[in-house]
N, C-alpha and C positions, 0 to 999 in steps of 0.2 A: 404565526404558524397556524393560526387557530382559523384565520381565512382559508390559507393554503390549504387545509386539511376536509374543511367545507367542499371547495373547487374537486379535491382528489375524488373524495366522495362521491358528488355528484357525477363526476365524470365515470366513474369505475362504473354506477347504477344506470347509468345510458350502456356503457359495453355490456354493460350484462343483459339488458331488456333486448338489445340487440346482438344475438349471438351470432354466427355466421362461421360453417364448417372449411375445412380446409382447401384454401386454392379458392376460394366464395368471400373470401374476404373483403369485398370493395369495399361496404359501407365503413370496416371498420378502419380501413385503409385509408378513405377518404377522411373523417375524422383524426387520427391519428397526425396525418399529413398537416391539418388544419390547425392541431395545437403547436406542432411543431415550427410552421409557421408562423406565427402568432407568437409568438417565442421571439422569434427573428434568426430561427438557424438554417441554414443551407438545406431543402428539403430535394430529396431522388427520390424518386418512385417506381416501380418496376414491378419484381414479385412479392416484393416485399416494401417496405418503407424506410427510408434511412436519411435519419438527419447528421449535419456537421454543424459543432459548435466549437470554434477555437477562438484563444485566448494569447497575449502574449507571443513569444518570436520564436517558443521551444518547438521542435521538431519531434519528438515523443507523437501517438497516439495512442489511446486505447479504444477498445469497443465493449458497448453493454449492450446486451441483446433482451428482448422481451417477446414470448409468443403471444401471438394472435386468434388462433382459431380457439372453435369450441366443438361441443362432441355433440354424435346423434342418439342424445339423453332427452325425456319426457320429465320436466321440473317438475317437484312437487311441493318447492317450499312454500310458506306460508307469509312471508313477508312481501313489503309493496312495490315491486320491483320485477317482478317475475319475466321469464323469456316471454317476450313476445312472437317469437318462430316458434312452431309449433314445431314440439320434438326435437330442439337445438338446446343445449343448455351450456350455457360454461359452470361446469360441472369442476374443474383442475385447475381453476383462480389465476385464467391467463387475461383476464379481466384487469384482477389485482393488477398482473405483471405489468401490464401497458403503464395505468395510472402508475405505477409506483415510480417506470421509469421516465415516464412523463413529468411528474413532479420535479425527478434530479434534472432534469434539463430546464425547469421554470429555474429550480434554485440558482444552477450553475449557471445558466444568461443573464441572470440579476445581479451575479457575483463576478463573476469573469474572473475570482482568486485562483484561476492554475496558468500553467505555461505549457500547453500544447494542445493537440486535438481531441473531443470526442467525437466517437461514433458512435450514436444510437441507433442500434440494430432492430426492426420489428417486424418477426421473422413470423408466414404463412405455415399453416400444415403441420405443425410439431406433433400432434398428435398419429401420423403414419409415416415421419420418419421423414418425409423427403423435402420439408420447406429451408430447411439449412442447406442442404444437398445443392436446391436450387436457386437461392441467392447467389451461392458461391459458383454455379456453374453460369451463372450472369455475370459473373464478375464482378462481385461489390466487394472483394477481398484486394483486387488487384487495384480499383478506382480507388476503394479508401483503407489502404492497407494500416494495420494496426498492428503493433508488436505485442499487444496480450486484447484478452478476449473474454470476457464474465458473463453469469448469468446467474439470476435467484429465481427458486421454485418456491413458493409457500409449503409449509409442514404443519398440515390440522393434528392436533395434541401432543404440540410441542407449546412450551410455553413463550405468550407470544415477542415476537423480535428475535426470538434466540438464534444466533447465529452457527452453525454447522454444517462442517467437509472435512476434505480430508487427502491426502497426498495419493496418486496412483489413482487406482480403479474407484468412480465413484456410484457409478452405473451400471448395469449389465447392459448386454445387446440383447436383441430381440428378432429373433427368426422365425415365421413363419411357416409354416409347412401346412400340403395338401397329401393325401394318399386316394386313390384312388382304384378300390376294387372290384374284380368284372368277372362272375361266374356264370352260374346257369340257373335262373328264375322256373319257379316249377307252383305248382301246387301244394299248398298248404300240409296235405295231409298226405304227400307222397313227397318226403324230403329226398329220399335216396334215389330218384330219378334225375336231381340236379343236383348243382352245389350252391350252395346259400352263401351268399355273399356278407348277409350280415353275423353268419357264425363266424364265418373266418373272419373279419374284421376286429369282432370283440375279441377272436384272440390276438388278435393284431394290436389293442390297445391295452391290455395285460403285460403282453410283450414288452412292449413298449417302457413301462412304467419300473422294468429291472434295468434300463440302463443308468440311470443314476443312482439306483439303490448299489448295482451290482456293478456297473464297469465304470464309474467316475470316481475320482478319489474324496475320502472322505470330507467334508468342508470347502468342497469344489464351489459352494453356491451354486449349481446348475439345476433350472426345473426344468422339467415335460410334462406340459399339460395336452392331454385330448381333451378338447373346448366342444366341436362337433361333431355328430354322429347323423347322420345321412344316407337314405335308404330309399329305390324306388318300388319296396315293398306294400301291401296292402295287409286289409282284413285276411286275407284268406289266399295270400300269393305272396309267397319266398320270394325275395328281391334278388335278381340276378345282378345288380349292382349299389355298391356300399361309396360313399364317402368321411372319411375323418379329416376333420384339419383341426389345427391347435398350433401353440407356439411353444417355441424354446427359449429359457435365457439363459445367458452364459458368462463367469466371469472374464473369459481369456478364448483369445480365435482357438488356441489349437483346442481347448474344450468345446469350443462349437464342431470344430471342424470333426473329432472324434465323436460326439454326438449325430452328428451327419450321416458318421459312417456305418455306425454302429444302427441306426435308424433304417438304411437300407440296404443291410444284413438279413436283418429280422425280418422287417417288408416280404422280402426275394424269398428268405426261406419259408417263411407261412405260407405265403402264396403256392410258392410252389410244392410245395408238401399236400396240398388241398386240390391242387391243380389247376389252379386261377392265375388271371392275369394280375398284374398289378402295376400303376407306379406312382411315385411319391417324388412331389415340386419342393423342394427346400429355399427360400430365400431371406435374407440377412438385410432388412429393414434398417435398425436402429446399431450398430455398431460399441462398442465398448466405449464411456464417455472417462477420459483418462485428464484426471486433472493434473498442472503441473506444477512442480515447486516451490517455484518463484511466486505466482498469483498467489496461491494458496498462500504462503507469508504475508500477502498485500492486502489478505481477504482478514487475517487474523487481525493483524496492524488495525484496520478500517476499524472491525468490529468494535477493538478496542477502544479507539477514537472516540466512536460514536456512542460510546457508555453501552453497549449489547452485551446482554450475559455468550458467553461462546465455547462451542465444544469444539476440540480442537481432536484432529484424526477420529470423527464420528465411523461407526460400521457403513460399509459401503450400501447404497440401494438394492433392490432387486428391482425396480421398475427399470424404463429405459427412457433416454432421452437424447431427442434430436442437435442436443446444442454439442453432441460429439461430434459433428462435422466440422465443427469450428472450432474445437480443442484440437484437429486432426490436424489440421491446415496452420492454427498457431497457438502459442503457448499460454490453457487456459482454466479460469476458475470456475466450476459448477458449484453451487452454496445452496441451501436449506435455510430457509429463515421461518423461525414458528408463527404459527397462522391463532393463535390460540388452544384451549383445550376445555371447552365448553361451548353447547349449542352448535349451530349448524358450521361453524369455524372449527368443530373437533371433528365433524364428522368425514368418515373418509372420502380423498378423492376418487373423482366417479361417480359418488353418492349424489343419486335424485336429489337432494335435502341438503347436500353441501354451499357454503358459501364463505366468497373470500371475508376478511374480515377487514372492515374498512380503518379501526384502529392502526393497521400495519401499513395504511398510505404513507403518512409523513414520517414512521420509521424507516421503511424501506427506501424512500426518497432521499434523507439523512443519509442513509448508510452509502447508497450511491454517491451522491457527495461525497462523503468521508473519503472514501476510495478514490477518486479521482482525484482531489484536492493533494493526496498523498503519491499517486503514483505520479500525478506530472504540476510538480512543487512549484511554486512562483521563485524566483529570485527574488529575496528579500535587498530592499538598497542601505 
């Protein structure tokens, strides 16, 4: 293991010297492709990368997915390994995710101990919502269909390998919204001759901030942030046009959807109370990532298997995640596995200064195994 664990390393510190943003994935695609090869499994290629490893005469599959992209972050860590893309970082340990799923596919082709198929998923773009979306509108659903569907994210200070999910909601969704305000730009020092667009806006993001205070129900989990504020104002010249955009997250659609409505209520009446135009884009990116029963049992089982300390029915996320297209489509497990909780492994995701922690290669790899091993059993003679 202690080779294997060498190999994983190495490997994780090439993805990460080489980041590459969503749907820009070649290099890492190409790589990817090339371990998987090397391997000896059935490698497709398309928008993504997807290996077949079968075993055995059983008819079962499942799928383990791992993302790929990385975010438009400026690194600043200090260790020897650093982005080489300037202003690319993986930043969210979809570095870790590759290697760790890479390793369960060295183990399980050296092994060949289950009875039926895996499919390893290594899915573009997770970071804006649409690389799961568009696998599945490729058809790698229908070409290698699977009857369940997993995925693990690292969790910086959680302690490390700990395994955690949880039945139901494990995600929020994630909707975007623009508003766009349009008054009359004037002179600085002669307000009352127009209307200011970025007065009425700030009250527009005031507004804004009572609908979950005031019209969601208590422990709804629902945020609204205003992220941007946007003005073609000057020194000495009232902006006759405002921009806000920010996002929403939401446990449950109809909580988006009343968020929605309630959003441009408000909108309509400020504006028009002020006597400005106005209007506001709402769109639903990341969808509610809803794990289901059965995995979720296959995820505890595993954990257990593989000696991992594990919380079982953890509080659900507030971030959001792409691998709910594919919990959509079929019956599936999203898990949390501790990234450590010290140095730049505690530090939060997103953080300039974060990284994955290469300790968690040969668990994460284990645990994949475990899992499979378990969900499509060998006949014993």
């Amino acid at each position: 293991m202690d080779d294997m664990s060498d190999r994983l390393t190495a490997l994780r510190r090439a993805f990460h010297k080489a980041p590459e943003l969503g749907f820009q994935e070649a290099q890492t695609k190409a790589r990817v492709a090339e371990v998987l090869r090397g391997l000896g499994l059935e490698v497709h290629e398309g928008v993504g990368v997807v290996g077949v490893l079968r075993a055995g005469t059983g008819n079962r599959a499942i799928g383990l997915r791992a993302d790929m992209d990385a975010l438009p972050i400026r690194e600043r860590s200090t260790h020897d390994y650093p982005s080489e893309n300037e202003g690319v970082m993986h930043a969210c340990g979809h570095d870790g995710h590759m290697a760790m799923l890479l390793g369960a596919a060295e183990l399980l082709a050296g092994s060949r101990d289950f009875d039926g198929t895996v499919v390893f998923l290594f899915q573009p773009n997770e970071e804006h919502g649409l690389g799961a979306q568009a696998m599945i509108e490729e058809g790698v659903l229908e070409r290698f269909p699977v009857e369940e569907v997993y995925a693990i994210h690292n969790l910086p200070g959680a302690p490390l390998g700990q395994v955690s999910t949880r039945k139901g909601l494990i995600c929020n969704s994630e909707s975007l919204f623009e508003i766009r305000v349009q008054g009359q730009g004037g002179h600085a020092s002669m307000p009352h001759v127009g209307v200011d667009a970025l007065t009425v806006a700030a009250e527009m993001v005031l507004a804004l901030q009572t609908i979950v205070a005031r019209k969601m129900a208590p422990g709804s989990g629902a945020v609204l942030s205003v992220t941007e504020f946007l003005t073609d104002g000057q020194r000495n010249v009232l902006p006759g046009g405002a921009i806000l955009k920010g996002d929403v997250r939401a446990q449950a659609p109809e909580d988006r959807a009343a968020i929605e409505a309630h959003m441009r209520r408000l909108i309509e009446g400020i504006a028009a109370a002020h006597g400005v135009s106005s209007e506001m884009e709402f769109a639903t990116e990341f969808v509610e990532t809803i794990n289901a029963a059965e995995p979720v049992d296959a995820v505890y089982c595993a954990a257990e298997v593989a000696g991992l300390d594990l919380i079982r029915e953890r509080p659900s996320m507030s971030f959001s995640e792409d691998f709910a297209h594919f919990a959509n489509a079929v019956p599936g497990c999203f898990l949390l596995m501790g990234n450590g909780e010290t140095g730049a492994a505690g530090e939060p995701l997103h953080s300039d200064t974060y990284d994955f922690n290469d300790d968690l290669l040969p668990i994460g790899a284990g645990f994949w195994a475990a899992l499979v091993r378990d969900r499509l059993k060998a006949e014993k003679d």
